[in-house]
Backbone as a printed PyTorch tensor [residue, N CA C, xyz], in Angstrom:
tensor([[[  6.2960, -13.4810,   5.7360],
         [  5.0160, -13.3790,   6.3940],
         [  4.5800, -11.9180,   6.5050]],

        [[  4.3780, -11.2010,   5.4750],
         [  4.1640,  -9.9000,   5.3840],
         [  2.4230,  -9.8580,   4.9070]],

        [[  2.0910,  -8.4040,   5.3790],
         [  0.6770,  -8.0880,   5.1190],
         [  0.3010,  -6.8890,   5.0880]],

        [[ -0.3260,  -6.6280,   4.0160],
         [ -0.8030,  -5.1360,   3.6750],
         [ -2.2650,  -5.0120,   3.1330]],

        [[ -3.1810,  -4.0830,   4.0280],
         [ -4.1500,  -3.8080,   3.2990],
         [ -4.6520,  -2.3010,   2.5920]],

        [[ -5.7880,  -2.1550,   1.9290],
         [ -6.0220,  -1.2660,   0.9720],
         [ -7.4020,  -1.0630,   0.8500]],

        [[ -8.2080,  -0.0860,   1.5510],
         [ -9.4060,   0.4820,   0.8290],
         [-10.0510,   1.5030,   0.4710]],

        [[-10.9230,   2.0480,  -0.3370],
         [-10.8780,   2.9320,  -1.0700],
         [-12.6960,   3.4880,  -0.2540]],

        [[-12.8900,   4.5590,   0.1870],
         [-14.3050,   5.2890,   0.5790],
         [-14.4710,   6.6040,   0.5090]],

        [[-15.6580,   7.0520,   0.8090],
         [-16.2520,   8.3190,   0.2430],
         [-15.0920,   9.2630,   0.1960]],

        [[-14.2470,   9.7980,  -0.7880],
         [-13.3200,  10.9530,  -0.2920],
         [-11.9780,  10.6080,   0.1130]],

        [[-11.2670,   9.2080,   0.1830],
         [-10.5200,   8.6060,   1.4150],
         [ -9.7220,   7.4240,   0.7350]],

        [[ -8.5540,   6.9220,   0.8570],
         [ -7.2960,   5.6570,   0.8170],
         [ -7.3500,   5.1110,   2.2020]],

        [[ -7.4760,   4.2080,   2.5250],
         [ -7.0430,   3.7200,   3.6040],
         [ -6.1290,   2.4450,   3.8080]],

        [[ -4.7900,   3.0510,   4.3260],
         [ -3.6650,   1.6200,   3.8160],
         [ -2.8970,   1.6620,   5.3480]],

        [[ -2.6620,   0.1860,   5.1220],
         [ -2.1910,  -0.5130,   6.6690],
         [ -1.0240,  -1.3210,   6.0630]],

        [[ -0.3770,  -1.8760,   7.0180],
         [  0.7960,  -2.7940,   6.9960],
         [  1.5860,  -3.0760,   7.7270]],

        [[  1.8100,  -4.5220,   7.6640],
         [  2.0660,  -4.8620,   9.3110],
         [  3.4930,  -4.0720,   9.5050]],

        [[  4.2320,  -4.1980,  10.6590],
         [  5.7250,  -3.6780,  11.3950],
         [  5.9120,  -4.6600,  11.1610]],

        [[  6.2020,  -5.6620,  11.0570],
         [  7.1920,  -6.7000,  10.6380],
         [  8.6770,  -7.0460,  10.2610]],

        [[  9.7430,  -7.1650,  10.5890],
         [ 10.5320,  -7.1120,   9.9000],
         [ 11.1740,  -8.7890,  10.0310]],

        [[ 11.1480,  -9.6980,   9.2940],
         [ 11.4050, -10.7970,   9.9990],
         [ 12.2370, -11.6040,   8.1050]],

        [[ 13.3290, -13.0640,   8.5930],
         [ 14.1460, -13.6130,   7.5020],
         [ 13.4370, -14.9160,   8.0750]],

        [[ 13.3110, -16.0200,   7.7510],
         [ 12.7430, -17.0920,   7.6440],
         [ 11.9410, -17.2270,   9.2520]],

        [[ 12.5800, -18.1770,  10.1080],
         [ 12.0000, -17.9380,  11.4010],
         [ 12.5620, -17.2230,  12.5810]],

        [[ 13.8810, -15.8020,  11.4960],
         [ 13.1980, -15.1720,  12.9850],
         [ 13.2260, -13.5320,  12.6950]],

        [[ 12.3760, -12.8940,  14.0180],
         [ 11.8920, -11.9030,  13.7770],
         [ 12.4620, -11.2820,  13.9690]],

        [[ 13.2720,  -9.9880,  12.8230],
         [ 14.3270,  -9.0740,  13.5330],
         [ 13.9190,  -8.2380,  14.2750]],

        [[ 12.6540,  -7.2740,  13.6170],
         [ 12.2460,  -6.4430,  14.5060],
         [ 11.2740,  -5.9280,  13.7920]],

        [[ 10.1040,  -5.3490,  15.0820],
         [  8.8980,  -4.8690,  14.7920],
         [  8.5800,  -3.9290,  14.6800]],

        [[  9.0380,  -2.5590,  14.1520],
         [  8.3500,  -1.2260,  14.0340],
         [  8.8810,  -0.6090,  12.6710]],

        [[  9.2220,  -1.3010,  11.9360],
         [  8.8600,  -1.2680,  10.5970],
         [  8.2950,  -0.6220,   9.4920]],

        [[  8.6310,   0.6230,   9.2770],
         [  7.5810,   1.3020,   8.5030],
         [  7.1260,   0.4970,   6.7210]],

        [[  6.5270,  -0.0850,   6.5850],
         [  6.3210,   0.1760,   4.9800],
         [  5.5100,   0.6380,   4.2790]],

        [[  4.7270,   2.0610,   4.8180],
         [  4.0770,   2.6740,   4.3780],
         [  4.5900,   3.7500,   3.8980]],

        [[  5.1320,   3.9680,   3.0810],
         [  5.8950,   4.9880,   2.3960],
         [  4.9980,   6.1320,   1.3150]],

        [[  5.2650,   7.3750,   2.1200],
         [  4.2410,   8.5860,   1.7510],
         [  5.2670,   8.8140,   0.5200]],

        [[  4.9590,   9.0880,  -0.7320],
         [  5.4460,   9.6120,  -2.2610],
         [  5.1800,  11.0340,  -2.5750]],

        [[  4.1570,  11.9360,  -2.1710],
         [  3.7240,  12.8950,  -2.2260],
         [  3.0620,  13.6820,  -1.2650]],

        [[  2.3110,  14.6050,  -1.4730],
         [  1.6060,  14.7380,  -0.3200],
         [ -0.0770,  14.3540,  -0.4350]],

        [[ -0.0540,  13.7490,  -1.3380],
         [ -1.9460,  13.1180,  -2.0410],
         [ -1.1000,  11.6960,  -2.3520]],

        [[ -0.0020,  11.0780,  -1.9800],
         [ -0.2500,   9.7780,  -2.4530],
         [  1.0220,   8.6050,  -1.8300]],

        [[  0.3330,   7.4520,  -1.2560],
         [  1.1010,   6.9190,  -0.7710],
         [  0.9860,   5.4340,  -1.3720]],

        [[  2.1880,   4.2680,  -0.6460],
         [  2.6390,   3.4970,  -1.0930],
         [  3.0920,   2.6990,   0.3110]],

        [[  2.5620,   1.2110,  -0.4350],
         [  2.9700,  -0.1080,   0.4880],
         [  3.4730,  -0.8040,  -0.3240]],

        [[  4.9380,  -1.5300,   0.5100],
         [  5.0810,  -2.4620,  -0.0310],
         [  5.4030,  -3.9110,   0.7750]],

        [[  5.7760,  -4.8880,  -0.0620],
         [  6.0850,  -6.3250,   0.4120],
         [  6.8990,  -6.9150,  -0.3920]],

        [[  8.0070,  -8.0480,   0.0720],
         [  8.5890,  -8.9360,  -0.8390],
         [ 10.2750,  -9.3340,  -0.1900]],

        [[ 10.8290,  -9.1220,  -0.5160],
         [ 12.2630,  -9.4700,  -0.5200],
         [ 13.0140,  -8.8080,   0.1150]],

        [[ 13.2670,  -8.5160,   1.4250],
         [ 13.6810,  -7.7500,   2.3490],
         [ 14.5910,  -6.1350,   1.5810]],

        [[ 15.6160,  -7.0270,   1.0780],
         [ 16.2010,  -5.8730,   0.3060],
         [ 15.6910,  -5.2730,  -1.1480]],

        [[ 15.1310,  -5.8180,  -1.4840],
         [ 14.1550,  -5.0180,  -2.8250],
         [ 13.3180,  -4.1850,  -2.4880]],

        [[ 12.9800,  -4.5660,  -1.5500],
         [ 11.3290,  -3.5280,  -1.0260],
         [ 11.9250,  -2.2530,  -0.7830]],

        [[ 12.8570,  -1.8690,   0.0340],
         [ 13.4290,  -1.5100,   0.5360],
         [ 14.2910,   0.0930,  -0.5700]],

        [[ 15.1980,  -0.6770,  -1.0000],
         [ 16.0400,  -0.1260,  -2.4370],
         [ 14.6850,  -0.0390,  -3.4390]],

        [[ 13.3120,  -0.6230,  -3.7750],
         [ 12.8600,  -0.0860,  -4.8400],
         [ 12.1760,   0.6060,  -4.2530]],

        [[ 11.4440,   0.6780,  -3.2280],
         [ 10.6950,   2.1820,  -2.2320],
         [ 11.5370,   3.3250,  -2.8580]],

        [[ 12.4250,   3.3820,  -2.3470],
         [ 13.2700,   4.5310,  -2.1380],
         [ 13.7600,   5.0060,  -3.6720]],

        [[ 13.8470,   4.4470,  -4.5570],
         [ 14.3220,   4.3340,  -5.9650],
         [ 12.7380,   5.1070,  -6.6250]],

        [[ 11.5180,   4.5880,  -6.1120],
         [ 10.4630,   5.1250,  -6.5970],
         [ 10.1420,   6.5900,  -5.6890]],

        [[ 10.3680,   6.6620,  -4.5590],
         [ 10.6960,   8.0930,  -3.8370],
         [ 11.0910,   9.0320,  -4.1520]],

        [[ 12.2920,   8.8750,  -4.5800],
         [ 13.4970,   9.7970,  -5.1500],
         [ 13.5940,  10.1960,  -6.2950]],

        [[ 12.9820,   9.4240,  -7.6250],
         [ 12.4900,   9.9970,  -8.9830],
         [ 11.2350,  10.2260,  -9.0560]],

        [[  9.6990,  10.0270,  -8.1850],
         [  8.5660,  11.1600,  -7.8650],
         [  8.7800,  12.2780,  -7.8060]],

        [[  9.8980,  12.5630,  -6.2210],
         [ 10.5010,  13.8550,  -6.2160],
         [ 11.0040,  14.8090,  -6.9440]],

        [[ 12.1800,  13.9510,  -7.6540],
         [ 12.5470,  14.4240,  -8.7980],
         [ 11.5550,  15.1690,  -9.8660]],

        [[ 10.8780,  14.2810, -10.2950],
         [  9.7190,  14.6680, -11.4910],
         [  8.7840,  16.1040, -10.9220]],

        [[  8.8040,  15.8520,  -9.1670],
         [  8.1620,  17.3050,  -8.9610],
         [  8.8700,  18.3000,  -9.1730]],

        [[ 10.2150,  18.1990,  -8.6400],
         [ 11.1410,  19.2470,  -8.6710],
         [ 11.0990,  19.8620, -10.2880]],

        [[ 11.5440,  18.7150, -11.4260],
         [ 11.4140,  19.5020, -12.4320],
         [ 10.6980,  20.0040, -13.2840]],

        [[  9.0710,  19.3620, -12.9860],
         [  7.8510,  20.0290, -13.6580],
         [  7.1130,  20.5780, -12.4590]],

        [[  7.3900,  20.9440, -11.3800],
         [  6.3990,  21.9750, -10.2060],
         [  5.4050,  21.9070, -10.0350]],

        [[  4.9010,  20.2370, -10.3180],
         [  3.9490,  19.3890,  -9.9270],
         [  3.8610,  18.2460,  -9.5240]],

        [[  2.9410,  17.5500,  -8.7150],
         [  3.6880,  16.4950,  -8.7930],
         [  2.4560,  15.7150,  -9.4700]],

        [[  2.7580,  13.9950,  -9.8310],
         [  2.1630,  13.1580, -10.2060],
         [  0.9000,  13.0740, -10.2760]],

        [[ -0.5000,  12.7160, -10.8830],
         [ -1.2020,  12.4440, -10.2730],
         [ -1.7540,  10.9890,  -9.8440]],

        [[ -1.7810,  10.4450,  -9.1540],
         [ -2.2110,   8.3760,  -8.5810],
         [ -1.9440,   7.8380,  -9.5620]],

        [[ -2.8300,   7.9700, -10.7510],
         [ -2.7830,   7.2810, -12.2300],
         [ -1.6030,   7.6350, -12.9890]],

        [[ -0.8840,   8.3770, -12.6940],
         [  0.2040,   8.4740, -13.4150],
         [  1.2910,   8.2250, -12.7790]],

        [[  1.1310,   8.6300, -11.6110],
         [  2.1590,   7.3380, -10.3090],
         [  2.4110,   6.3370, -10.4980]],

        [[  1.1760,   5.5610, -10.8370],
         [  1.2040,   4.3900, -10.2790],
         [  1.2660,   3.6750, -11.8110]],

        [[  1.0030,   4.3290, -13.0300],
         [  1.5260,   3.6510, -14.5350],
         [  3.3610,   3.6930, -14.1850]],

        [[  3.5260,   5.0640, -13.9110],
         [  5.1940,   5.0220, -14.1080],
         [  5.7360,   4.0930, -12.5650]],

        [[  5.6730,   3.5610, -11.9820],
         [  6.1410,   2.7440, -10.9550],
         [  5.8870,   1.1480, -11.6760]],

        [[  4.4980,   1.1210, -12.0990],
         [  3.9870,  -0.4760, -13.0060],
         [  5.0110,  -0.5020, -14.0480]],

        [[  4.9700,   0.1580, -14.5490],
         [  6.9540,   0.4920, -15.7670],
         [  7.9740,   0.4330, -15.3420]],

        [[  8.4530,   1.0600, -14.1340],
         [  9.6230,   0.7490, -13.4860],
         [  9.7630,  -0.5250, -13.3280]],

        [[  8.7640,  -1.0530, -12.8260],
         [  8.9000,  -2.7570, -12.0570],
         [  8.7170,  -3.6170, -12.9790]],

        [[  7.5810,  -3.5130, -13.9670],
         [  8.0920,  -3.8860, -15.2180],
         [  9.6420,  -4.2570, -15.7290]],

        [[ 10.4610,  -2.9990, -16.2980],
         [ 11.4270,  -2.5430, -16.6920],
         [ 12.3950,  -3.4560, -15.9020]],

        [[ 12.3340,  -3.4850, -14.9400],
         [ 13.5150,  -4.3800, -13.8920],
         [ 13.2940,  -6.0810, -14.2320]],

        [[ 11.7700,  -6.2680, -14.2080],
         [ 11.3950,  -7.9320, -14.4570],
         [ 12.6700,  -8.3610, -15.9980]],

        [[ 12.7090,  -7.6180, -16.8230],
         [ 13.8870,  -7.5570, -18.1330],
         [ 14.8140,  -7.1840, -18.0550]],

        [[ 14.9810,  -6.7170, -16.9970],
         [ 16.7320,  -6.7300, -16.5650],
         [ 17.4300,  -7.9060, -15.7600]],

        [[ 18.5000,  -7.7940, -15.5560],
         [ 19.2430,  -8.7860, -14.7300],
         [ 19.2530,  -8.4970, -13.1280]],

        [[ 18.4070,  -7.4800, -12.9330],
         [ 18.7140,  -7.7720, -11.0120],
         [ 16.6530,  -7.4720, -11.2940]],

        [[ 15.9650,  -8.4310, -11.1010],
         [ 14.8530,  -7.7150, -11.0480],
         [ 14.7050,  -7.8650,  -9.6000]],

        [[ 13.4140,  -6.7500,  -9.2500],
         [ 12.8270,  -6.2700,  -7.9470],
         [ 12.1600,  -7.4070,  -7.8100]],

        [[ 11.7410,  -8.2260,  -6.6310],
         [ 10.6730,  -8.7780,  -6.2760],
         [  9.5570,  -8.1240,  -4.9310]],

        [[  8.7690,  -7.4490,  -5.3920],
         [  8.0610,  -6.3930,  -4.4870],
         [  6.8750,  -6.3330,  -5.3720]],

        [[  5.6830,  -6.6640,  -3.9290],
         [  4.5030,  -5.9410,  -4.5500],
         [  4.2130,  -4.6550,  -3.8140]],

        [[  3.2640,  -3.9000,  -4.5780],
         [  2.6660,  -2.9700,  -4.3150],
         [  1.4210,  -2.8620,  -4.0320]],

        [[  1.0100,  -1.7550,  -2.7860],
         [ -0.2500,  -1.2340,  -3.1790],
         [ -0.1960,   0.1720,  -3.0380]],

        [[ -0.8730,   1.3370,  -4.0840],
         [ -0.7420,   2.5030,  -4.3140],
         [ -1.6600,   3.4700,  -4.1730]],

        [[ -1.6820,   4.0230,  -3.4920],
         [ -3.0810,   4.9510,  -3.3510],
         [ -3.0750,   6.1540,  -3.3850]],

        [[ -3.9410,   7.1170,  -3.4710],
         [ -3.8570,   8.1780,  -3.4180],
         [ -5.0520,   9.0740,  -3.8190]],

        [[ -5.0750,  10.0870,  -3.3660],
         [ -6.4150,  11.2250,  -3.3730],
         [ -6.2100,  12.3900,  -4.6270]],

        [[ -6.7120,  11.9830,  -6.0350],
         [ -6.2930,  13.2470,  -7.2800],
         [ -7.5310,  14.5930,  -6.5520]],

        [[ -6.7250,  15.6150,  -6.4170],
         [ -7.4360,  16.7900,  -6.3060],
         [ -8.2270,  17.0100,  -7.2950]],

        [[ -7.8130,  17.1550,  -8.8870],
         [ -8.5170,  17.8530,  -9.6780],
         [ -9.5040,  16.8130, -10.3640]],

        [[ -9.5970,  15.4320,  -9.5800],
         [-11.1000,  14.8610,  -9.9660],
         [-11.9820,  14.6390,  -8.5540]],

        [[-11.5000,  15.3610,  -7.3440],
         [-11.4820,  14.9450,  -6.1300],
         [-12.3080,  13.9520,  -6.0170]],

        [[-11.5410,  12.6370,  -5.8860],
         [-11.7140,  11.0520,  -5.6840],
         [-10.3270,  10.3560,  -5.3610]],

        [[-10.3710,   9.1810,  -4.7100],
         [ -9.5400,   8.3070,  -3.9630],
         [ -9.4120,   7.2290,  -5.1800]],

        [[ -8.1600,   7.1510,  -5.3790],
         [ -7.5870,   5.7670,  -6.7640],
         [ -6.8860,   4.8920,  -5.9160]],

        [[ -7.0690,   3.7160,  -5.9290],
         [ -6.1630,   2.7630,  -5.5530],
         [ -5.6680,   1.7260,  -6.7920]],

        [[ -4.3330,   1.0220,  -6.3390],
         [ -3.6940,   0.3450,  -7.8150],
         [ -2.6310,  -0.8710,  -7.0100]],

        [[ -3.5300,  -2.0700,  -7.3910],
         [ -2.8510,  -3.3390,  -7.0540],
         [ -1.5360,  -3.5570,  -7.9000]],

        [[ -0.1490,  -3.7500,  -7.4350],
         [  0.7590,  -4.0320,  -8.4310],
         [  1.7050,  -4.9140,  -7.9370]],

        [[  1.3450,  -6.1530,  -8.7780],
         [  2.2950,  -7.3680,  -8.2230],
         [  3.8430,  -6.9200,  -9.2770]],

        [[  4.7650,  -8.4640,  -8.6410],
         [  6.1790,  -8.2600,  -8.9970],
         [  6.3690,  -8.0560,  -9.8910]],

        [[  5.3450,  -8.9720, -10.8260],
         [  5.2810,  -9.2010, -12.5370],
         [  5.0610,  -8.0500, -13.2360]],

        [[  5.2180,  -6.4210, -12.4440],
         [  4.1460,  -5.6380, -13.0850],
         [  3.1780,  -5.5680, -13.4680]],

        [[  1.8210,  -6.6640, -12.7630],
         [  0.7070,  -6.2820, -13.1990],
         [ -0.0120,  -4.8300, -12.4730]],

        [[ -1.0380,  -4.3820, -12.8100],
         [ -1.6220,  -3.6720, -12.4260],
         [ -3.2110,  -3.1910, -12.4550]],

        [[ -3.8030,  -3.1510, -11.2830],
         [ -4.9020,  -3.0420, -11.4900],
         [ -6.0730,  -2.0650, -10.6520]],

        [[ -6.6440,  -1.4450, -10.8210],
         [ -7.1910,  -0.2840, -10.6580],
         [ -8.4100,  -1.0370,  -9.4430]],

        [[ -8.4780,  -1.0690,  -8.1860],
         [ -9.1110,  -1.2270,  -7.4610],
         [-10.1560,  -0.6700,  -6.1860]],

        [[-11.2740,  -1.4510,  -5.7980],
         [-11.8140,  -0.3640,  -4.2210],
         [-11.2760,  -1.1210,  -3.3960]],

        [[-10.4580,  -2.2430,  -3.0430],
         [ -9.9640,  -2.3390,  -1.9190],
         [ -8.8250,  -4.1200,  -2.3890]],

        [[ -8.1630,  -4.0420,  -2.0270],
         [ -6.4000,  -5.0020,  -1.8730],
         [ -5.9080,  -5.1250,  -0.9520]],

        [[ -5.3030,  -6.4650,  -0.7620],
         [ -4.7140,  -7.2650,   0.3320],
         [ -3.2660,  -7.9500,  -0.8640]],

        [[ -2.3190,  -7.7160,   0.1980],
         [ -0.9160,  -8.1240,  -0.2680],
         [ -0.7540,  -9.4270,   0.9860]],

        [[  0.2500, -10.7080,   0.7400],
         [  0.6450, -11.3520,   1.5750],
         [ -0.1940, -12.2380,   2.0820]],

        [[  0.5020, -13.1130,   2.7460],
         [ -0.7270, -14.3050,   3.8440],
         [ -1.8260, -13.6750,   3.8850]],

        [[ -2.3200, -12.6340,   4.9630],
         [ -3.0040, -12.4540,   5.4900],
         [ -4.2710, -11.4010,   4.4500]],

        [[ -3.7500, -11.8590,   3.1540],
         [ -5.3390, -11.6910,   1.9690],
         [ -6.1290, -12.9800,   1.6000]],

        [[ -5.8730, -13.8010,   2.6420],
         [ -6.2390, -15.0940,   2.0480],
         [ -7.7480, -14.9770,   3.1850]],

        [[ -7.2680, -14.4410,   3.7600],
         [ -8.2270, -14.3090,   4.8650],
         [ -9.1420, -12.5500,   4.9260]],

        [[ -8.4300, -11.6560,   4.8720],
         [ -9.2770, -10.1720,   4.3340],
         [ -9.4550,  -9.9100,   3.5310]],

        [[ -9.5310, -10.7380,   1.9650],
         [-10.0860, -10.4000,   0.6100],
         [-11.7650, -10.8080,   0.8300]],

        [[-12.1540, -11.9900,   1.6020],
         [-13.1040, -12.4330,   1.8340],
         [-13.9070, -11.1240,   2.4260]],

        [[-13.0460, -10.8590,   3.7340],
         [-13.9690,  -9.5740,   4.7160],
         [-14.3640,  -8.9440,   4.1010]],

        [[-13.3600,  -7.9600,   3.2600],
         [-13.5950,  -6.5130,   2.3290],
         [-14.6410,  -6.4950,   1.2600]],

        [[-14.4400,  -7.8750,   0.6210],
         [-15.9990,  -8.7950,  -0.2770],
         [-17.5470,  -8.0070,   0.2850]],

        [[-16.7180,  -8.4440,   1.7590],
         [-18.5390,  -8.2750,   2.6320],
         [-18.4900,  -7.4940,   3.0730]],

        [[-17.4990,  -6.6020,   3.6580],
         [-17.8710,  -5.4770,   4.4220],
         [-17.6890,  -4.0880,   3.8220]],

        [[-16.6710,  -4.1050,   2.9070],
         [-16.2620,  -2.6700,   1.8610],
         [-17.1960,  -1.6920,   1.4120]],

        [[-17.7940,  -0.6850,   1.5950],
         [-18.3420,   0.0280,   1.3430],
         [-17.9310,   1.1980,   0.2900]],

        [[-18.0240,   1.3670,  -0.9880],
         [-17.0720,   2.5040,  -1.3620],
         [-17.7640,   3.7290,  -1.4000]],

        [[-18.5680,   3.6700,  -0.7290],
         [-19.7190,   5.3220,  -0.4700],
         [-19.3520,   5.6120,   0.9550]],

        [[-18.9070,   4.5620,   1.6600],
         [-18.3780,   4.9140,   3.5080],
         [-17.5740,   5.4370,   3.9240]],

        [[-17.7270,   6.4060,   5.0490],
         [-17.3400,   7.2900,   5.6420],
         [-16.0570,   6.2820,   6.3690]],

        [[-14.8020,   7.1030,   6.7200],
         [-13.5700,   7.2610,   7.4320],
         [-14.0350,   5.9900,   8.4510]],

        [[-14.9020,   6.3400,   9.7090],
         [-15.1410,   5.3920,  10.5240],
         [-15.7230,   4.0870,  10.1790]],

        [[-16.7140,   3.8300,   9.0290],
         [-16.8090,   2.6250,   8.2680],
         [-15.5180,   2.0340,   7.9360]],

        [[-14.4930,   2.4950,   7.1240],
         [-13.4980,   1.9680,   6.2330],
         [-12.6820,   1.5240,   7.6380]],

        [[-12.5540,   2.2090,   8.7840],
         [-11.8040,   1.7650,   9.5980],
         [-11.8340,   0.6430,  10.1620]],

        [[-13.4210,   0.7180,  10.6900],
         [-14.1610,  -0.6230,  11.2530],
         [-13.8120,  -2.0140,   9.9650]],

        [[-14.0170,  -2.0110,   8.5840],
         [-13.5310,  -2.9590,   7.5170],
         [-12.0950,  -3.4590,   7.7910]],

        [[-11.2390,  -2.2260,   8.4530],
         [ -9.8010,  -2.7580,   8.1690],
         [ -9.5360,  -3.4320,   9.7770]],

        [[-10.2160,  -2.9800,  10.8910],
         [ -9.9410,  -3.6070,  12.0020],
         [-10.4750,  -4.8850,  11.7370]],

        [[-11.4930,  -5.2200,  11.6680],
         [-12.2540,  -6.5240,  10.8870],
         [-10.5750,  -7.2980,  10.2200]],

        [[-10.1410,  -6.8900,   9.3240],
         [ -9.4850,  -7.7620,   8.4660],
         [ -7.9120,  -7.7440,   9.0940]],

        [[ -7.4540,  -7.1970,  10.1640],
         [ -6.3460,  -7.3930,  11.4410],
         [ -6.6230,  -7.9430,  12.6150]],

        [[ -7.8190,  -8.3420,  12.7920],
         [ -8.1360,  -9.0650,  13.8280],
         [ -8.5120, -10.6140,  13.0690]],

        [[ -8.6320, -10.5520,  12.0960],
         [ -8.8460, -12.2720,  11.4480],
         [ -7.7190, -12.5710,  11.0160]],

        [[ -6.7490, -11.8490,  10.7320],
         [ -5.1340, -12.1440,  10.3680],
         [ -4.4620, -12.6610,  11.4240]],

        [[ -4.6950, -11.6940,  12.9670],
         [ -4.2250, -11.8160,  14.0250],
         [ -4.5230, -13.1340,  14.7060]],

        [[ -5.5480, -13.4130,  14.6700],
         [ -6.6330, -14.0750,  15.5850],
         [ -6.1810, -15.8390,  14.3160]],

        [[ -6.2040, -15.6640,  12.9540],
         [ -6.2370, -17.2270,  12.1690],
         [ -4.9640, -17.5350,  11.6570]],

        [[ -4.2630, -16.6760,  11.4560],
         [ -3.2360, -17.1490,  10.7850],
         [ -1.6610, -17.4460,  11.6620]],

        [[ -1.2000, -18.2740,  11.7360],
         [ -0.5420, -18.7170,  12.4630],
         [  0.1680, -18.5800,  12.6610]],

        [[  1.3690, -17.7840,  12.5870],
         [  2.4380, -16.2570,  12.8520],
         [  1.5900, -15.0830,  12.8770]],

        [[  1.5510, -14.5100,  14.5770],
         [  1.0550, -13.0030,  15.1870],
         [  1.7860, -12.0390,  14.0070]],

        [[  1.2450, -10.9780,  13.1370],
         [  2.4180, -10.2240,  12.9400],
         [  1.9880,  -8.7600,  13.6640]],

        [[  1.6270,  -8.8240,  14.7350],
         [  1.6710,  -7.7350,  15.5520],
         [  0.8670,  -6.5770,  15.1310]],

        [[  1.6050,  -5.3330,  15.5430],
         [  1.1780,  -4.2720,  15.2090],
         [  0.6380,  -3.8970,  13.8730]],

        [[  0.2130,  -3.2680,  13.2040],
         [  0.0480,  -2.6680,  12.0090],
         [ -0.0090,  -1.1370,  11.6520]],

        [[  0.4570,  -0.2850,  10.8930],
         [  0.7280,   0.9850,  10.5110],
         [ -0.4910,   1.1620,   9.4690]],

        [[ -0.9860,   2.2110,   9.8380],
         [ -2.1940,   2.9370,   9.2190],
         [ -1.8480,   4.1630,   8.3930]],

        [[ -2.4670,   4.5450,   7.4180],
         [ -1.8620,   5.7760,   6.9970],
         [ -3.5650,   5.9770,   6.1460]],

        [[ -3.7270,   7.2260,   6.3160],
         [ -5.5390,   8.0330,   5.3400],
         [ -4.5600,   8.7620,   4.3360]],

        [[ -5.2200,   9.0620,   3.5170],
         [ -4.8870,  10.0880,   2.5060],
         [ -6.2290,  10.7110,   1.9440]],

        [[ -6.3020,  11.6620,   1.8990],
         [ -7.9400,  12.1390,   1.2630],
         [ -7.5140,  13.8410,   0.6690]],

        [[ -8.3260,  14.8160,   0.6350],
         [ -7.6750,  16.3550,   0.0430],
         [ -7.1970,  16.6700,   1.4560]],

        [[ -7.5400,  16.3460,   2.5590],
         [ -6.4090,  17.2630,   3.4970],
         [ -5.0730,  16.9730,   3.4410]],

        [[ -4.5440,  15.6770,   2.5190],
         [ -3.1490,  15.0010,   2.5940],
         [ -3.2680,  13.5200,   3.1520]],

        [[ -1.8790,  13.2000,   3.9050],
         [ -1.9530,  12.3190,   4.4340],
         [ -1.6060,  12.1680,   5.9800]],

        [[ -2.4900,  11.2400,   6.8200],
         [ -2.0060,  11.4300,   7.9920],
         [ -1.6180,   9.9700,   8.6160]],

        [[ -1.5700,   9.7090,  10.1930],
         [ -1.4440,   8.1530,  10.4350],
         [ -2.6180,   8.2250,  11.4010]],

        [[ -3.0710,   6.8270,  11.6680],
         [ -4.4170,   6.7960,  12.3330],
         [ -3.5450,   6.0350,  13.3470]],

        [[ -4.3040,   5.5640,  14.6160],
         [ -3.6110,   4.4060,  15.8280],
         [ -5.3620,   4.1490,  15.5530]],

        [[ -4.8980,   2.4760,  15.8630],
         [ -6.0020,   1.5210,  15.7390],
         [ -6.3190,   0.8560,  16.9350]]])
């Protein structure tokens, strides 16, 4: 019962995801990070299989880093988020594959604009203004339809994503509580409280 959202406005990423940490019916515990910062222009949500999410976060963490360390740059979104769609790929043809989706975002300086990148288990991938992972897109793919603005300012995109945690909260029938916010735009990335 996991949930993550994703939208893209003037200058701006805006990605949420619930605290959740829960195995069939019961809930281990709620403060949960799965918003996992990759850079300092680009972050990452994920969902899926308690221990995959988990081990492939950190597996995609640790060779970003890497790649900065040895070219003294780092990634830019689109090239993040091809080499992570390859990684997960790459595992679907191996014998332990990941089951984890993604959503990927991030702010390229040198086109200054906000990329976002839907990436299910299968390695698909797809270049988006706004994504919902889990239950609770069955219900905020609709909102973001109607309310998404991709010319809107910080406080628009916010108002879209409270919109689509209060219809998760409010319809779907496991609370999953809190949710973790994270902006990314050229100042970096920060966390918002909602």
């Amino acid at each position: 019962m996991e949930c993550s959202f994703a939208l893209t406005g003037k200058g701006y990423v805006l990605i949420a995801a619930d605290q959740t940490a829960a195995r069939s019916i019961v809930k281990m515990k709620n403060d949960e990070d799965k918003v996992k910062p990759l850079g300092s222009n680009l972050l990452m949500t994920y969902s899926g299989e308690p221990g995959d999410t988990v081990q492939f976060a950190e597996y995609i963490e640790r060779n970003l880093r890497l790649y900065q360390i040895r070219n003294h740059h780092e990634l830019r979104p689109h090239s993040a988020a091809s080499w992570i769609r390859r990684a997960l790929a790459d595992s679907l043809r191996s014998r332990s594959p990941y089951s984890v989706n993604l959503l990927v975002g991030g702010y390229d300086n040198s086109e200054q604009a906000p990329h976002l990148y839907w990436i299910d288990y299968l390695g698909t991938m797809a270049t988006v203004p706004f994504a919902a992972h889990g239950y609770g897109s069955y219900f905020a793919l609709s909102l973001l339809d109607r309310y998404h603005n991709p010319e809107g300012s910080l406080e628009e995109g916010i108002e879209a994503l409270k919109r689509c945690i209060d219809e998760v909260n409010k319809r779907l029938i496991i609370g999953l509580g809190k949710f973790k916010v994270r902006v990314c735009d050229k100042d970096g990335i920060r966390e918002i409280e909602l």
